[in-house]
C-alpha positions in Angstrom: 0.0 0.0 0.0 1.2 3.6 -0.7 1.9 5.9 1.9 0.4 9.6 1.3 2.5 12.1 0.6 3.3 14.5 3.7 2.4 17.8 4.3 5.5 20.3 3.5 5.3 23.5 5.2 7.3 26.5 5.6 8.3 28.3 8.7 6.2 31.0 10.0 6.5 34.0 8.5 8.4 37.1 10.2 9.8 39.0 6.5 6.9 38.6 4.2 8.0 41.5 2.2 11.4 40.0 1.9 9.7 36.7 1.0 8.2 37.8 -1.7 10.7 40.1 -3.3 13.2 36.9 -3.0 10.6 34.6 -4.6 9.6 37.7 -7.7 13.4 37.5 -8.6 13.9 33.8 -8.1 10.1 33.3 -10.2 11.8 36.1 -12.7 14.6 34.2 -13.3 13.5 30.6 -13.7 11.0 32.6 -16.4 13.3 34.1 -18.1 15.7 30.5 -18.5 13.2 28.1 -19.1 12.0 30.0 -22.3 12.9 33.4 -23.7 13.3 36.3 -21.1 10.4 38.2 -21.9 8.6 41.3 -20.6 5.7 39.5 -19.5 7.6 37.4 -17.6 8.1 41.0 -14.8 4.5 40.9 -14.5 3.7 36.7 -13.8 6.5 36.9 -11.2 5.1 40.4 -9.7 1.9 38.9 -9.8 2.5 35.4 -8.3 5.1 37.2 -5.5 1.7 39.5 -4.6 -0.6 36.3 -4.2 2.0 34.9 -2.4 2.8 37.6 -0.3 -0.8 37.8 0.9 -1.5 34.3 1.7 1.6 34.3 4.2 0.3 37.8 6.0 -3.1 35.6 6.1 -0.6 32.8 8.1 -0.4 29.9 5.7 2.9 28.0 5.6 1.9 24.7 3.5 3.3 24.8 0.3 0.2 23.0 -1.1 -1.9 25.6 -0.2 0.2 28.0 -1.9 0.3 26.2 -4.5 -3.7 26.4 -5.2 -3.7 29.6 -4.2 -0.8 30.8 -7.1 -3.0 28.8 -9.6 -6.6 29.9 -8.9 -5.7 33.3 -8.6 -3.3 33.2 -11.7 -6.5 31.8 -13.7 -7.3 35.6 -14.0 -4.0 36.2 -15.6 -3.8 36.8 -19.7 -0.9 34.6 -20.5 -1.4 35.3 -24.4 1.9 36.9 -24.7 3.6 34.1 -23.0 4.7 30.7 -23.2 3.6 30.0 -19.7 -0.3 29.3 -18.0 -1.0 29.6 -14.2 0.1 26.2 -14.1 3.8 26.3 -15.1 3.6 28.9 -12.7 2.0 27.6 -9.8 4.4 24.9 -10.5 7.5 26.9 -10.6 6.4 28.8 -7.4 6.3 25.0 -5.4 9.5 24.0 -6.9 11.8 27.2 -5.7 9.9 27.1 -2.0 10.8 23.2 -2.0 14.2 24.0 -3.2 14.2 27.0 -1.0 14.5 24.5 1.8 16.4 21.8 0.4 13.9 19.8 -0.9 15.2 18.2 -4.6 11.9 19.1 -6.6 13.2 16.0 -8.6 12.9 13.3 -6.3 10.8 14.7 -3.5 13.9 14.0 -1.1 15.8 16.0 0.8 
């Protein structure tokens, strides 16, 4: 029988400003390599950063959460003039907060 994959949170929050200016640049730069750097790309990482920003002054550490909240709220973004969707973004967000504490995105191990 599987096991369930556990919960991953982060510690509380005491810098959410700093939080979410590290994770903009960090989202801003895996944009910019994974495809072309782009314009666009300043405004999914600002925009990401700000939902992220706000669900950590609201107290939520799990990264799933985050997750879900990065891609609901993304659903309002227009990604026409860009190779990404709230998903790869969503996506991108989990992997740099695993990695962020030594997680390998990979693998799931640490």
């Amino acid at each position: 029988m599987t096991e369930p994959i556990p919960a991953v949170t982060l510690p509380p929050c005491n810098r959410p400003e700093q939080e979410a200016q590290w994770l903009q640049a960090a989202l801003r730069e895996w944009l910019d390599r994974e495809f072309l750097p782009e314009l666009v790309n300043q405004k999914i990482a600002q925009r990401a950063a700000a939902v992220y920003f706000r669900h950590r002054l609201e107290g939520e550490n799990d990264v799933g959460s985050l997750l879900m909240a990065v891609l609901t709220e993304m659903q309002g973004f227009d990604f026409s003039k860009s190779f990404y969707s709230e998903f790869a973004v969503a996506n991108a967000v989990s992997d740099l907060l695993l990695s962020s504490l030594g997680i390998d995105t990979c693998c799931g191990q640490s």
